[in-house]
C-alpha positions, 0 to 999 in steps of 0.5 A: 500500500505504501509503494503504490502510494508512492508511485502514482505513475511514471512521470518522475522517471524523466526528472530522475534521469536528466541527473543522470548517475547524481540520482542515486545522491538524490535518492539517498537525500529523499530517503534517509532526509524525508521518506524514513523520517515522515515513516517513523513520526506519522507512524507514532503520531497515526497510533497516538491518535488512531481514535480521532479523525482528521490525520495531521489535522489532529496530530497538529490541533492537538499541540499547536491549536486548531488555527494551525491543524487546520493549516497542516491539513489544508495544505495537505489538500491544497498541494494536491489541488496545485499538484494536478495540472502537474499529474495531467500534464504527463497525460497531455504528453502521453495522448500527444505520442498516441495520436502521432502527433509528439510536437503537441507535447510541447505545445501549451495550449493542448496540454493546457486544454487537456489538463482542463477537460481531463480534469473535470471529467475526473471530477465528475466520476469522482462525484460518482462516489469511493466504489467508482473511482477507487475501481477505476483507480486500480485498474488504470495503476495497473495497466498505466504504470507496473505494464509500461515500467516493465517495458522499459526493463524490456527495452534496457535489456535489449539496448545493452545486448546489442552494443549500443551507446549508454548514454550517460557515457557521452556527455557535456553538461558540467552539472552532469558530468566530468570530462564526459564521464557521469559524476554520482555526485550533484555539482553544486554551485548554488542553490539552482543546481540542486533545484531538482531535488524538491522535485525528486521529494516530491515524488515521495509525497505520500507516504505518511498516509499509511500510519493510520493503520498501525493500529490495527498490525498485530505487532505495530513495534515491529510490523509497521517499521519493516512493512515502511522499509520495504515499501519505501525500498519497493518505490526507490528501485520501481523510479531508479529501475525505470529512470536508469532505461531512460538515462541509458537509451536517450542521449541527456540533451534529448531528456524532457521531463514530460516526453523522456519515457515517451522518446525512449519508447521511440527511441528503440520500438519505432526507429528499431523494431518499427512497431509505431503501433506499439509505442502508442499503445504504451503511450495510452497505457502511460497516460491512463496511469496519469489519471490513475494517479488522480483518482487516487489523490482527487477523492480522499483528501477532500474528504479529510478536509470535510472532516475539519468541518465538525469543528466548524472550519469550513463555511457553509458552501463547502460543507454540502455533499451529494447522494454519495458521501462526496463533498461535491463544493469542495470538488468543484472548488478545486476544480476551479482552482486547477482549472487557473493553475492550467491556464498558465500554460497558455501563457508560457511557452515553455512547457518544463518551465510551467511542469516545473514551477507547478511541482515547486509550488506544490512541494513548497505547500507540502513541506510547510505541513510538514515541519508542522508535523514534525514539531508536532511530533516534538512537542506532543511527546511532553504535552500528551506524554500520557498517550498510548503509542502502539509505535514510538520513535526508538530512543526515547525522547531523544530520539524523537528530536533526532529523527523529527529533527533530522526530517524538519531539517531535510524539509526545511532544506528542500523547501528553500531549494524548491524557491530557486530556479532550476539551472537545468532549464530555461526559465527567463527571468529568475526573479519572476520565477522565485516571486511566483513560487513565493507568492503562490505558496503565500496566498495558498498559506493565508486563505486558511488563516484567514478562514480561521482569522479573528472573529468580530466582536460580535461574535467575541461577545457571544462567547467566542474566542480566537480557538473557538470554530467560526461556523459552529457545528450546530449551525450545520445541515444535518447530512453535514453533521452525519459526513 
């Protein structure tokens, strides 16, 4: 379940391979600096509080005051919001080699409509309800994501039996490469030419969502650290064992984020085996496991956001549901959202630039949830020591502060590095870049605060204060109340 959490499509095997052999450091950095720190944290905290709904809304809420709980968990939700058009774009790549017609993949006002259209089509079935797009979440993983990956082990296979040129054996990018040869070691210079590993993080994102089964593992002490580990191993070799095809049949100037498992395809089932029809149909799959990996992130948030709304954090319109349990306000809000956020491809022409700012800004909004999950964690164990764990942290309190220190400092790091421009691509102006990645995550941070800023003195009169909830639960509909 962790892995397949993890690996919501084949989108990030491009951005691993244009760092050719420097993805092993990367890969190291995510794992020890993000992926066992959130495990072990999210799986005390997922067992202290396996009785309260919410997840990080509570764990947060619970040390710091509902205000910021209900920041945690909105960002949560709000990176996802921002992450879609990222997830859809892969789509609009995908369709774009399966029609024949690859130039469309660098063409923003396609990928621009595609985001928006695909993307309310989604809404819609989600409407339907969990049975309905969970179903089609697991079949479209399936055959978009385990089938193509398997090809490109198909296609390393072939490439290396055959004698061709691997391609991290011919390059000239310094940021690369040594005298040609790859480096497995990042050169770094600033903090643009490590801009990819926010990037790199954010293909991790998600595996704390899993903690809130540990209470039911028969020995969560030892099951629960061993199913992470081989979990989180399972999702490191799934992206390094597919990136490596990529890095070793393309040559690295020809790696693009969103068409370099595409081009590979090309590269050795058309121009080798000319199989044009084969190549498009691993595109279709490929895309297919881009909308999977919206199913499964579209629904479940959403509905941990509604939850926030027993204690009186949302308004009123974003409280309604439909006839299948799905917050159907809140979809749409989202949908309006994301429908923006797409619209930024019409008005830049370079595609990789839009993919990447995009996937800054969402790992920006996802990292600040968690330094707050990491403080949390921090801070509970001496506020709610009381608490029974199924799961510590091993070492005491101290080693509560390494590991949350270990992995607020990871994120803290990789938060900042997300603000800069990456060196690897040509984003015009950096200082506009940074200013929309700043202001971005600034205005997603505010909305919530405001939401739940100081109350009018009207209400301050009637008994409310600064903790209490602005729309009280008692004024809800009652099929409000029941979701």
């Amino acid at each position: 379940m962790t892995a397949a959490a993890i690996v919501t499509s084949l989108r990030g095997l491009p951005l691993l391979a244009k760092e050719e052999m420097t993805m092993f450091a990367y890969l190291a950095f995510a794992v020890v600096f993000y992926l066992v720190p959130a495990s072990l944290v999210s799986a005390e905290l997922g067992g202290a509080f396996s009785d309260r709904k919410g997840g990080i809304y509570a764990w947060v809420g619970e040390a710091f005051g509902q205000r910021w709980g209900f920041l945690a968990v909105w960002l949560q939700w709000i990176q996802n919001v921002v992450w879609f058009p990222v997830g859809l774009t892969f789509g609009a790549v995908a369709l774009a080699y399966t029609i024949g017609r690859p130039d469309l993949a660098k063409n923003g006002t396609f990928v621009g409509v595609f985001c928006i259209v695909v993307f309310w089509v989604v809404t819609a079935l989600v409407l339907r309800g969990v049975r309905v797009f969970a179903r089609l979440a697991n079949w479209t993983f399936i055959a978009g994501t385990i089938v193509p990956g398997l090809f490109l082990l198909v296609l390393l296979t072939y490439w290396l039996s055959t004698g061709h040129p691997i391609g991290w054996r011919h390059l000239t990018d310094p940021a690369v490469s040594n005298d040609g040869h790859a480096t497995f070691w990042p050169s770094i210079h600033g903090f643009g030419g490590v801009t990819f590993l926010a990037g790199i993080i954010l293909l991790f994102a998600g595996v704390e969502v899993q903690a809130v089964h540990v209470a039911e593992m028969r020995e969560p002490g030892r099951e629960y650290p061993l199913a992470i580990g081989i979990g989180a191993l399972a999702a490191v070799l799934v992206f390094a064992l597919g990136a490596i095809p990529v890095a070793a049949i393309l040559p690295h100037d020809r790696i693009s984020l969103q068409s370099g498992v595409f081009d590979t395809f090309s590269a050795v089932i058309s121009d080798m085996w000319h199989m044009i029809w084969l190549t498009r149909t691993l595109s279709l799959l490929v895309g297919l496991g881009a909308v999977s990996g919206i199913f499964a992130w579209l629904g479940s948030p959403s509905r941990g956001l509604l939850a926030t709304a027993q204690d009186g954090n949302l308004p009123r319109i974003l409280q309604a549901t439909n006839g299948h349990g799905m917050p159907k306000h809140i979809l749409l809000a989202q949908g309006v959202v994301v429908t923006l956020m797409s619209s930024l491809y019409f008005f830049v022409k370079n595609v990789s630039v839009v993919f990447f700012l995009l996937s800054a800004m969402t790992i920006a909004l996802y990292l600040i949830a968690y330094m707050f999950m990491y403080a949390a964690a921090i801070k509970l164990r001496y506020s709610r020591s009381e608490l029974t764990r199924p799961f510590r942290v091993p070492g005491g309190n101290i080693g509560m502060w390494a590991v949350a220190g270990i992995g607020f400092m990871g994120v803290l790091f990789s938060f900042l590095v997300a603000l800069f421009p990456p060196d690897q691509l040509p984003v015009g102006s950096p200082a506009l870049y940074t200013g929309l990645v700043i202001v971005g995550t600034i205005v997603f941070c505010a909305v919530p605060l405001l939401m739940h800023g100081r109350h009018p003195p009207a209400l301050a009169a009637a008994g409310f204060n600064a903790e209490t909830p602005i729309w009280p639960v008692e004024s809800f509909p009652p099929t409000s109340r029941r979701a």
